[in-house]
C-alpha positions in Angstrom: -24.4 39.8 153.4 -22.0 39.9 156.6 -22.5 42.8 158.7 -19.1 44.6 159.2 -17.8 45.0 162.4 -17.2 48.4 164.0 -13.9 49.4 165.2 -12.9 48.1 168.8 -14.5 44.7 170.4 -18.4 44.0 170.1 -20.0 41.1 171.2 -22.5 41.0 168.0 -21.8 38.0 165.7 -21.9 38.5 162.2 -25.2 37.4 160.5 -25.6 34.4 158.2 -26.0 34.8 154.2 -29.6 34.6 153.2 -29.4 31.0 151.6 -31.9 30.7 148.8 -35.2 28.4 148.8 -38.1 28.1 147.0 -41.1 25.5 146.4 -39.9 24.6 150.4 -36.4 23.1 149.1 -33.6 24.8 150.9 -30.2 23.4 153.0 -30.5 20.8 154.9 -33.9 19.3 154.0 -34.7 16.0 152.2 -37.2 15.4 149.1 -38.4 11.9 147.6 -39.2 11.1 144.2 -42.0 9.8 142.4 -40.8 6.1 142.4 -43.3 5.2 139.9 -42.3 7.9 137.4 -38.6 6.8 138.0 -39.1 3.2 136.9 -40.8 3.7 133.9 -37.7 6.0 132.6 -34.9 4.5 133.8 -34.2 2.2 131.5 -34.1 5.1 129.0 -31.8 7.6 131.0 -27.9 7.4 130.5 -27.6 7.9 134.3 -29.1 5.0 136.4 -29.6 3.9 140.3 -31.0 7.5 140.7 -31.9 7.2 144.7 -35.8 8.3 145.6 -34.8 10.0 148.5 -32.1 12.4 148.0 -30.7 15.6 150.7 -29.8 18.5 150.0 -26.5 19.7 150.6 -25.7 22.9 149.3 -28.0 25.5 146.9 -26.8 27.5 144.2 -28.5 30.7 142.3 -28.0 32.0 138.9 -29.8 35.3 137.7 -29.8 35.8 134.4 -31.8 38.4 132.7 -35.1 38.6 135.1 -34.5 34.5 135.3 -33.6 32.8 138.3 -32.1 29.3 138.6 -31.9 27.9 141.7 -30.1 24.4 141.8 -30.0 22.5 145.3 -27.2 19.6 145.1 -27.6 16.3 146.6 -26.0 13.2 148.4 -26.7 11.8 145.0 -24.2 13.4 143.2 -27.3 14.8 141.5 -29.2 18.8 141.5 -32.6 19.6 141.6 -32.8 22.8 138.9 -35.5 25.1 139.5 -36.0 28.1 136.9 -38.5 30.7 138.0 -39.0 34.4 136.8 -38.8 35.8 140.0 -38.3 34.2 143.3 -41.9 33.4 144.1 -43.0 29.9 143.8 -45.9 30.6 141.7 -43.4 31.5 138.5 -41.7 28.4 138.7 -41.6 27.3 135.4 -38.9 24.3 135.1 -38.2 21.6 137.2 -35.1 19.0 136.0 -33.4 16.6 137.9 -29.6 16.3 136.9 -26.6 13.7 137.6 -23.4 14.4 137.1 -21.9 12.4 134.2 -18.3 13.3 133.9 -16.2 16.2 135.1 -13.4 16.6 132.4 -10.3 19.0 133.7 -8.8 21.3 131.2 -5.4 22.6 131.5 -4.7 23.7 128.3 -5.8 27.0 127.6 -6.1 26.3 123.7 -8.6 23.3 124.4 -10.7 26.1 126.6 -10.9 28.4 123.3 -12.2 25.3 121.6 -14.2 24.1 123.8 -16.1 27.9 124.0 -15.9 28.5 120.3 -16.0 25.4 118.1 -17.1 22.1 120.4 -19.9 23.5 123.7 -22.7 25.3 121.3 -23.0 22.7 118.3 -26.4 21.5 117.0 -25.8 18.3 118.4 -23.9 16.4 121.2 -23.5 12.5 121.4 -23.0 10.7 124.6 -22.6 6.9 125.4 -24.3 6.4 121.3 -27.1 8.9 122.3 -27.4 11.9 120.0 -29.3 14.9 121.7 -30.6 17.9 119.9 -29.6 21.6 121.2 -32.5 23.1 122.7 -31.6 26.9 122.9 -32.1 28.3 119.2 -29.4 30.5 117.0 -29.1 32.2 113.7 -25.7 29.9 113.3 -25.5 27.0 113.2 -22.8 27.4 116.4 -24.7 28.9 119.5 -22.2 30.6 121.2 -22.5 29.4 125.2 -24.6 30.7 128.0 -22.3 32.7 130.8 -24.0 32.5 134.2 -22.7 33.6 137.6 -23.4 30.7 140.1 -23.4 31.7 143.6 -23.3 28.5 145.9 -23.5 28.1 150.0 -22.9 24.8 151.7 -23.6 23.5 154.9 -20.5 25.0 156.7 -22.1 28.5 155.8 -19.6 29.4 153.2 -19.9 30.6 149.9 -18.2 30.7 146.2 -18.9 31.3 143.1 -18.3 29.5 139.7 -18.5 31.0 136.3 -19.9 28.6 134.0 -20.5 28.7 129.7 -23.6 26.6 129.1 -25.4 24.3 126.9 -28.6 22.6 127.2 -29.5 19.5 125.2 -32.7 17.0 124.7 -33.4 13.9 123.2 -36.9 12.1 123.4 -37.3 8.8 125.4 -40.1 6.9 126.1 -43.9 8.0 126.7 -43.3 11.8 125.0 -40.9 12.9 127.5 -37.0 13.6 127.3 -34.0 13.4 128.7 -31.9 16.3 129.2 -27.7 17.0 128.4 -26.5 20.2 130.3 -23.4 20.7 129.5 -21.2 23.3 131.8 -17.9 24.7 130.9 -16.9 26.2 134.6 -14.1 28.7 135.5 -13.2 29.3 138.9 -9.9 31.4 140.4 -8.8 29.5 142.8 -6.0 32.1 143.8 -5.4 35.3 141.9 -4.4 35.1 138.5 -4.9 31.1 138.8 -7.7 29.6 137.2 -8.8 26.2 137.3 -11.0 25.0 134.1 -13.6 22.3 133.8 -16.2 20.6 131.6 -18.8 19.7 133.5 -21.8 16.6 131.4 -24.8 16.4 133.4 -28.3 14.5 132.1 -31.3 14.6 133.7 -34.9 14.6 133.4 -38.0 17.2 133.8 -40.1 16.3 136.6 -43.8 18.4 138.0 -43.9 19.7 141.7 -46.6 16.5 142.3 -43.4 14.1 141.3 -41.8 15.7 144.7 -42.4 15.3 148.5 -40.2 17.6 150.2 -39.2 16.8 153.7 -37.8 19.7 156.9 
């Protein structure tokens, strides 16, 4: 938060938002990848030419329901996704690497109601001839989407906020592990009473903290 200023001139300077971290990944700093891990899967993964060595250029948090999802974007057009119970590194419990796919803009409002109520939360969701099996569970067959509040801060110290209608999908590749589909229906008002609509298609991969060097 910004501390307000008191009436008349003052030569304090407001204070900088507290910009989430956790497992040492914050703004600014630099992790490498397993490079060993990464060629045994690529050839499985719709996204390729995933770079070892990515920066991080702005951080994001979601809290939803005692979860927190922390999700540090790179040079890489990629985010590192960290889930945790609370903001301690010792409850981390997900790691997954993401690349942006496709950002899809939607104008019409009709194709939005669609998109929340028919297309987002079906069983299954095929991309580039790769069918991938919802992971979060429903009495329907139709989960209805995931809202979460994303709060984001860049490197210029500013910070927005996105709301987003989620979907997480999994398929299995090679050596028992999976490839990911998160998909992200995202909602922003731009001024009031204009909103801008997207779908955001996102794959990615679950890595362990010993697949990551982090860097200052």
């Amino acid at each position: 938060m910004f501390k307000k200023f008191f009436k008349g001139m003052s030569t304090q300077a407001p204070t900088a938002p507290d910009i989430p971290s956790i497992l040492g990944l914050r703004l600014g700093c630099s992790f490498e990848l397993d490079s060993l891990m990464l060629r045994l899967v690529t050839d499985d993964l719709v996204s390729n030419n995933i770079a070892t060595t990515q920066i991080i250029q702005a951080v994001g948090l979601v809290e939803l329901d005692g979860t927190y999802i922390f999700r540090f974007y790179t040079d890489d057009e990629a985010f590192l996704q960290v889930v945790a119970t609370s903001l301690n590194d010792v409850d981390v419990v997900d790691v997954k690497l993401f690349h942006f796919y496709d950002t899809l803009d939607i104008a019409d409002k009709s194709r939005w109601t669609t998109l929340l109520d028919k297309d987002i939360g079906q069983a299954t969701y095929t991309l580039e001839q790769q069918t991938y099996q919802r992971v979060w569970t429903s009495l329907t067959d139709y989960h209805a989407p995931v809202h979460m509040l994303e709060t984001t801060y860049d490197e210029k110290g500013e910070t927005s906020q996105t709301d987003q209608f989620t979907m997480l999908f999994e398929r299995p590749i090679s050596d028992g592990q999976t490839e990911s589909l998160f998909l992200s229906a995202e909602e922003v008002e731009e001024t009031p009473g204009t909103l801008t609509r997207c779908l955001v298609i996102s794959t990615g991969i679950t890595l362990s903290p010993a697949q990551i060097t982090i860097y200052g």
